[in-house]
C-alpha positions as CSV (number, residue, x, y, z in Angstrom):
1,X,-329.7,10.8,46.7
2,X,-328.7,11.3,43.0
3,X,-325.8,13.2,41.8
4,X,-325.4,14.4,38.4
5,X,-322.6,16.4,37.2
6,X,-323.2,19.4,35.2
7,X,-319.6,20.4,34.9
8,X,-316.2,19.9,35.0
9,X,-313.2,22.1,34.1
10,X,-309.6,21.2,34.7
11,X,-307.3,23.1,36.1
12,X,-303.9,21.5,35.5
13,X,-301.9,23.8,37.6
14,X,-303.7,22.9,40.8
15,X,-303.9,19.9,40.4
16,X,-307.7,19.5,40.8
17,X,-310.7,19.5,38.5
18,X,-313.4,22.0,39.2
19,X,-317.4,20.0,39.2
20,X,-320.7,21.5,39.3
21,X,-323.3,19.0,40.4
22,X,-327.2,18.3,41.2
23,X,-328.5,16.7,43.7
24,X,-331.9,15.4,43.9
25,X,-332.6,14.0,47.6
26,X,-336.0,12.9,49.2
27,X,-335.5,14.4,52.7
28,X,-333.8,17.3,53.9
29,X,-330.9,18.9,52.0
30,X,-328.0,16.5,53.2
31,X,-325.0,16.8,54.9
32,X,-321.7,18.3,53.6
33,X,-320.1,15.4,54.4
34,X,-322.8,12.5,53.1
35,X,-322.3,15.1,50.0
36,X,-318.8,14.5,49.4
37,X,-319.0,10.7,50.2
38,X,-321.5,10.9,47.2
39,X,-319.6,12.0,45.3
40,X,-316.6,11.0,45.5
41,X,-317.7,7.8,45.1
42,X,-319.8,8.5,42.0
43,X,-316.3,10.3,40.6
44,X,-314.4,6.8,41.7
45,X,-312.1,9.4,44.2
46,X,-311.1,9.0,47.9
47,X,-313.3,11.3,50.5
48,X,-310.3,13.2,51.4
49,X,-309.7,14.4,47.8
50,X,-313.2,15.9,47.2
51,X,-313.7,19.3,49.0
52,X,-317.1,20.4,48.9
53,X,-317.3,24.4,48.7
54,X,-321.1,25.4,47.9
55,X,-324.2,23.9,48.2
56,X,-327.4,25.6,47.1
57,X,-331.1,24.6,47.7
58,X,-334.1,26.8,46.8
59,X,-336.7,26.6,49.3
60,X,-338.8,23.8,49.1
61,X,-337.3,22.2,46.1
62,X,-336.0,18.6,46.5
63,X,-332.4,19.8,44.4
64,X,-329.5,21.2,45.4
65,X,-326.9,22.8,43.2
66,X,-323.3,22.6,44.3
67,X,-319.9,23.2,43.5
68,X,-316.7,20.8,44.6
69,X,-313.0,20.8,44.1
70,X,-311.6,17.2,43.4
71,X,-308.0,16.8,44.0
72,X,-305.6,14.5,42.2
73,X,-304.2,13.2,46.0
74,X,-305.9,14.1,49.3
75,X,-302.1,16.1,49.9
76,X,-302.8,18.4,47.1
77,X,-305.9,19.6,48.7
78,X,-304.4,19.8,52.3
79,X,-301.7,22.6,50.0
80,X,-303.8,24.1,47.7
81,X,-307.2,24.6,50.6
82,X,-308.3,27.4,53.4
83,X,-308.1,25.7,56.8
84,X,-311.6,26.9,57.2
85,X,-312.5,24.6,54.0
86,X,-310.5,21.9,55.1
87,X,-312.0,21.8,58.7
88,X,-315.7,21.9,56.8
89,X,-314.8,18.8,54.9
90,X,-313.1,17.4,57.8
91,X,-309.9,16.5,56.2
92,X,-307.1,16.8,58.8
93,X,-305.4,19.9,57.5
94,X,-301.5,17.9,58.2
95,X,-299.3,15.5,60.1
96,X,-298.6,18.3,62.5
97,X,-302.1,19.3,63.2
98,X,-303.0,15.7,64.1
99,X,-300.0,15.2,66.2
100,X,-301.3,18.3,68.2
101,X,-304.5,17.2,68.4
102,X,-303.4,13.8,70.2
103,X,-301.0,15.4,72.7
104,X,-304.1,18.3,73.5
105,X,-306.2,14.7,74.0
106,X,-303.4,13.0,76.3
107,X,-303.3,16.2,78.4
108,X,-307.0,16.3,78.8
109,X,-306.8,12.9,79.7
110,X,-304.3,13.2,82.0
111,X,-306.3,16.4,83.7
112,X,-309.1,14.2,84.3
């Protein structure tokens, strides 16, 4: 898979810099998530800083067009992201949320 970035805008007040990319894949269209390792690695970033929020294939073309939010620190994206978005991207959303989701996993536990 090849990512090329067709544009980048900053936005300073965010905190993040807004890319438009293409991808050019062999297979199927992939992942979100094989996506964002993609390109956050290509952009020299941490997984947890690159949100992914579009990705467009036309039918039976081996490109996708996307569009992706990279954060300067994975805790400006937690702030400045939907939950929905977050969840998507699977970037734990805060400390709180993933202290819940360990105490819902010890009482399941426990139940069973």
């Amino acid at each position: 898979m090849d990512v090329d970035i067709i544009s980048e805008s900053e936005n300073p007040m965010l905190h993040r810099t807004d890319v438009t990319f293409e991808l050019t894949h062999d297979e199927a269209t992939p992942s979100r998530l094989q996506v964002r390792d993609s390109l956050a690695a290509k952009l020299n970033k941490e997984a947890g800083e690159v949100v992914i929020r579009k990705l467009d294939t036309k039918f039976g073309m081996r490109k996708t067009v996307g569009q992706a939010k990279v954060y300067e620190t994975a805790d400006f994206a937690r702030d400045v992201e939907q939950d929905h978005m977050l969840e998507r991207n699977k970037i734990v959303a805060d400390a709180d949320s993933e202290a819940d989701a360990e105490t819902e996993e010890a009482a399941e536990a426990e139940e069973a």
